[in-house]
C-alpha positions in Angstrom: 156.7 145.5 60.3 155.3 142.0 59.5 152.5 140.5 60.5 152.3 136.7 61.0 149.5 136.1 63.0 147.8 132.9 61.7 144.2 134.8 62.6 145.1 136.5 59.6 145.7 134.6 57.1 142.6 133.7 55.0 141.2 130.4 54.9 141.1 130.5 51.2 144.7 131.2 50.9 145.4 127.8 52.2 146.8 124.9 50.3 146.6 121.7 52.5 147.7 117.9 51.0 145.7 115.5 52.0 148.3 112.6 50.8 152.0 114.1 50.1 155.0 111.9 50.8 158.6 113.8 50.5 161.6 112.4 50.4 159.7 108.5 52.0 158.4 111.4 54.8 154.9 111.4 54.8 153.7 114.8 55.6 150.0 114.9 54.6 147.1 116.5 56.7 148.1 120.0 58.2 151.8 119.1 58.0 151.6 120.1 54.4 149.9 123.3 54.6 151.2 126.2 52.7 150.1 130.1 51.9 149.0 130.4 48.5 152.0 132.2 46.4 150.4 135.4 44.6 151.9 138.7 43.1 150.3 142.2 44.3 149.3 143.8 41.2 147.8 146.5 42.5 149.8 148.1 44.8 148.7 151.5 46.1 151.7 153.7 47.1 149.6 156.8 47.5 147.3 155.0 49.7 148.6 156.1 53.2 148.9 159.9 51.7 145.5 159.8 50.6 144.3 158.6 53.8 146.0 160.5 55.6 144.7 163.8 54.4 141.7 163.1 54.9 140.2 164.1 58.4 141.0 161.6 61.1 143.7 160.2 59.1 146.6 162.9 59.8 149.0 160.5 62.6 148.6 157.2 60.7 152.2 157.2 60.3 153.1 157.3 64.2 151.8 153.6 63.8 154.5 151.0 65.3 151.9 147.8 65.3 151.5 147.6 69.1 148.2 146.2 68.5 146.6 148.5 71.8 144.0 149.5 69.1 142.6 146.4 68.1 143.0 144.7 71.9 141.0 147.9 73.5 138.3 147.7 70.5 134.8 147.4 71.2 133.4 145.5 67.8 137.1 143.2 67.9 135.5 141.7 70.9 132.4 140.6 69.2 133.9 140.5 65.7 137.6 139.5 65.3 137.8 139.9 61.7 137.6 143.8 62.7 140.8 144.5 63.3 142.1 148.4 63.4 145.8 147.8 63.7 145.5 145.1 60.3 144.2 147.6 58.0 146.6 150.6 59.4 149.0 148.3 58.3 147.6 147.1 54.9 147.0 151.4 54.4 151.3 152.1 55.0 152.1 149.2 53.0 149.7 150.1 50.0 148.2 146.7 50.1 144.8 148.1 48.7 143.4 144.6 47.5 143.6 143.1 50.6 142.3 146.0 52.4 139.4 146.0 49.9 138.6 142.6 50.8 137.2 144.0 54.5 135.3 146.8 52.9 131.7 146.0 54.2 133.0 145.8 57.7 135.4 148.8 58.1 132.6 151.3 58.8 131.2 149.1 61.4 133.8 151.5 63.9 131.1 152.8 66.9 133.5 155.8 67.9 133.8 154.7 71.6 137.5 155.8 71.1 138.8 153.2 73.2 141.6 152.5 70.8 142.5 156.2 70.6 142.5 155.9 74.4 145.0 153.2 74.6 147.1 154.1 71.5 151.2 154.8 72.7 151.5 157.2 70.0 148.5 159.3 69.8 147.4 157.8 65.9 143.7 158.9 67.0 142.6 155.0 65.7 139.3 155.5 65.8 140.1 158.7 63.2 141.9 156.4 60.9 139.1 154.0 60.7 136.7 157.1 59.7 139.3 158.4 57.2 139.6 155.2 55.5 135.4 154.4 55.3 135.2 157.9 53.9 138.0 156.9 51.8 136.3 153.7 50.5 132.8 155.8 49.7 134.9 158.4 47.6 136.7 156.2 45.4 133.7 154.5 44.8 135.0 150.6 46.8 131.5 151.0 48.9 128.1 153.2 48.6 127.1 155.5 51.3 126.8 153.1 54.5 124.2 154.0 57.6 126.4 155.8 59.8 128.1 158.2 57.0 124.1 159.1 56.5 123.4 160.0 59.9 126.6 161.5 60.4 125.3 163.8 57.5 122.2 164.2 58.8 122.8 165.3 62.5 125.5 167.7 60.7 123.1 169.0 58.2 120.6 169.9 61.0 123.5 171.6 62.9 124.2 173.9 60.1 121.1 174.5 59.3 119.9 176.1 62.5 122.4 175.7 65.2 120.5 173.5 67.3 120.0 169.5 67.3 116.6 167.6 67.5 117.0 164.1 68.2 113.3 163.0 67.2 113.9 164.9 63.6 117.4 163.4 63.2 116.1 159.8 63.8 112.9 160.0 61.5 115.5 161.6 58.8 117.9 158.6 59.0 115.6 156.2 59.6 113.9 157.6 56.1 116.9 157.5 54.4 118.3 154.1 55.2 114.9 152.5 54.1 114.3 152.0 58.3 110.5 152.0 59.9 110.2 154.4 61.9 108.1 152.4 64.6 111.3 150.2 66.0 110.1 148.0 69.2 113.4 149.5 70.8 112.5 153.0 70.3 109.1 152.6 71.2 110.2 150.9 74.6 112.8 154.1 75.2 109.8 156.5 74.3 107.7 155.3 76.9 110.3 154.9 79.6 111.1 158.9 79.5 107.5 159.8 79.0 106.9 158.7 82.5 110.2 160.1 83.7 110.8 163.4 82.3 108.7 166.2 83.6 105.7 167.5 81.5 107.1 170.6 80.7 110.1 169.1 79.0 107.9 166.7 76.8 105.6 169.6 75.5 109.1 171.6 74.5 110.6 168.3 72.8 107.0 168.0 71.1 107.0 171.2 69.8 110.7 171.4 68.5 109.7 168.5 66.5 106.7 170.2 64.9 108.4 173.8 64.8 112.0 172.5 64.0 113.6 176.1 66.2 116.7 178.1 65.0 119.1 179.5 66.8 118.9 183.3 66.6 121.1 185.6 63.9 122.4 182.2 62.9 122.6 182.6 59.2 126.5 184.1 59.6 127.4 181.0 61.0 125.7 178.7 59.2 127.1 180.6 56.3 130.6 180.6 57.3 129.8 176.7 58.3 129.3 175.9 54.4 131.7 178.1 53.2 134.1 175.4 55.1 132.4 172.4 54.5 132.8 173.1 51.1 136.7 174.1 51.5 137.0 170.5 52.9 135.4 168.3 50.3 137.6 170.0 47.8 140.5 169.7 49.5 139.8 165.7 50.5 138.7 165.3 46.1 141.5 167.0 45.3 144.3 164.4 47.7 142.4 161.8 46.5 143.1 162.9 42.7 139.1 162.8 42.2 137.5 165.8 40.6 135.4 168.6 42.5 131.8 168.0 42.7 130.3 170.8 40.4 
C-alpha cells in the first residue's frame, strides 16, 4: 500500500521554483513544487525475512497500514518523525536506504506496548520495532545503543543467578553507557523510598547490593538458560546471512 502523507516526504527531497512560467502560466512559489526523481539502488528484498526471524519480528507481514500503531504511540506524540507503521512499511517493501536514514531514532521505542495494544491484527509493533534495532546493530547500520545494553545487562544478571537487583543493574548500565552514577533524579527517588519503605526492607536491599544473592541449585537453569541464548544468536546470524560469533 502507498503512502502519500506529505509528513513524510523529506524536506530535502523538495524541488520548489521560485520563478517558473509554463505555457504564459506563472506557477512559481509552492505551485511548482515537485519530489525529487531518484532510482532505489539498493533494494533489500530479504529485508522483511530477515526481520522477521528475528525475535519480535515474526507477524510483520499481518501489516495492512492502519496506522493504530503509530496514532497509539508514546514517543510519536512527542516526536513525529517516529513513526512505527512508516518503517513496517519501508521493511515489506525492501526500501532499506530510506529506512537507514531513521536509524538513530528507531531504538528510541519505550516498550509501553500501546501500539501492540491497538494493533487489528496482532503484528506485536512494539516487537517489530525491537526486531528491527537489533537488526540495525547486527548488520553493523548502528553500534550498540543504551537500551540494547541494559536489556543485556538486567538479562545477564537474570542468568547469572536467578534473581534481579535493581541498584546493581543501574550502576552496571550506568558504567557502561559512560553515565555518572550520582543522577539528581535518582538521588531524589533514593531519598523518597528511604523514608517510606520500612527499615527491614532497606537493610535487605543494602545487603543484596553488597552480597549480589543467588537463587539456590540454580546452575541447571542458568545452564540450560545459555545453552538457549546461544541457540538464538546463531539462529538470528545465521537469517541474517552473518557468520556465528566464534
Amino acid at each position: 500500500m502507498p503512502i502519500h502523507e506529505k509528513s513524510l516526504i523529506r524536506s530535502e527531497d523538495l524541488i520548489t521554483h521560485e520563478e517558473l512560467v509554463l505555457d504564459g502560466v506563472d506557477v512559481s512559489g509552492h505551485w511548482s513544487t515537485f519530489i525529487e526523481n531518484r532510482a532505489v539502488t539498493d533494494y533489500n528484498e530479504a529485508m522483511e525475512d530477515e526481520i522477521s526471524a528475528l525475535p519480535g519480528g515474526e507477524f510483520i507481514h499481518r501489516c495492512w497500514q492502519c496506522g493504530s500503531c503509530t496514532n497509539a504511540c508514546t514517543v510519536n506524540a512527542i516526536n513525529p518523525d517516529f513513526n512505527p507503521r512508516f518503517w513496517i512499511y519501508l521493511i515489506r517493501t525492501g526500501m532499506e536506504e530510506e529506512l537507514l536514514r531513521d536509524k538513530d531514532i528507531i531504538w528510541q521505542c519505550v516498550s509501553c506496548n500501546k501500539c501492540t495494544y491497538a494493533c487489528p491484527r496482532d503484528v506485536n509493533p512494539e516487537g517489530v520495532m525491537k526486531a528491527t534495532a537489533h537488526w540495525l546493530e547486527l548488520k553493523g547500520h548502528t553500534e550498540k545503543k543504551p537500551s540494547m545494553i541494559f536489556d543485556e545487562e538486567f538479562t545477564e544478571q537474570i542468568v547469572t543467578t536467578g534473581k534481579i537487583e535493581d541498584g546493581r543493574v543501574l550502576r552496571r548500565f550506568f558504567a557502561k553507557t559512560g553515565q555518572p552514577l550520582f543522577q539528581e533524579w535518582l538521588v531524589a527517588l533514593v531519598r523518597s523510598l528511604v523514608f517510606r519503605l520500612p527499615i527491614g526492607l532497606l537493610t535487605k536491599m543494602g545487603l543484596a547490593t553488597l552480597f549480589h544473592p543467588r537463587t539456590r541449585g540454580w546452575s541447571r537453569s542458568r545452564a540450560a538458560m545459555e545453552e538457549y541464548i546461544a541457540e538464538r544468536e546463531t539462529e538470528n546470524r545465521k537469517a541474517l546471512g552473518l557468520e556465528s560469533k566464534s
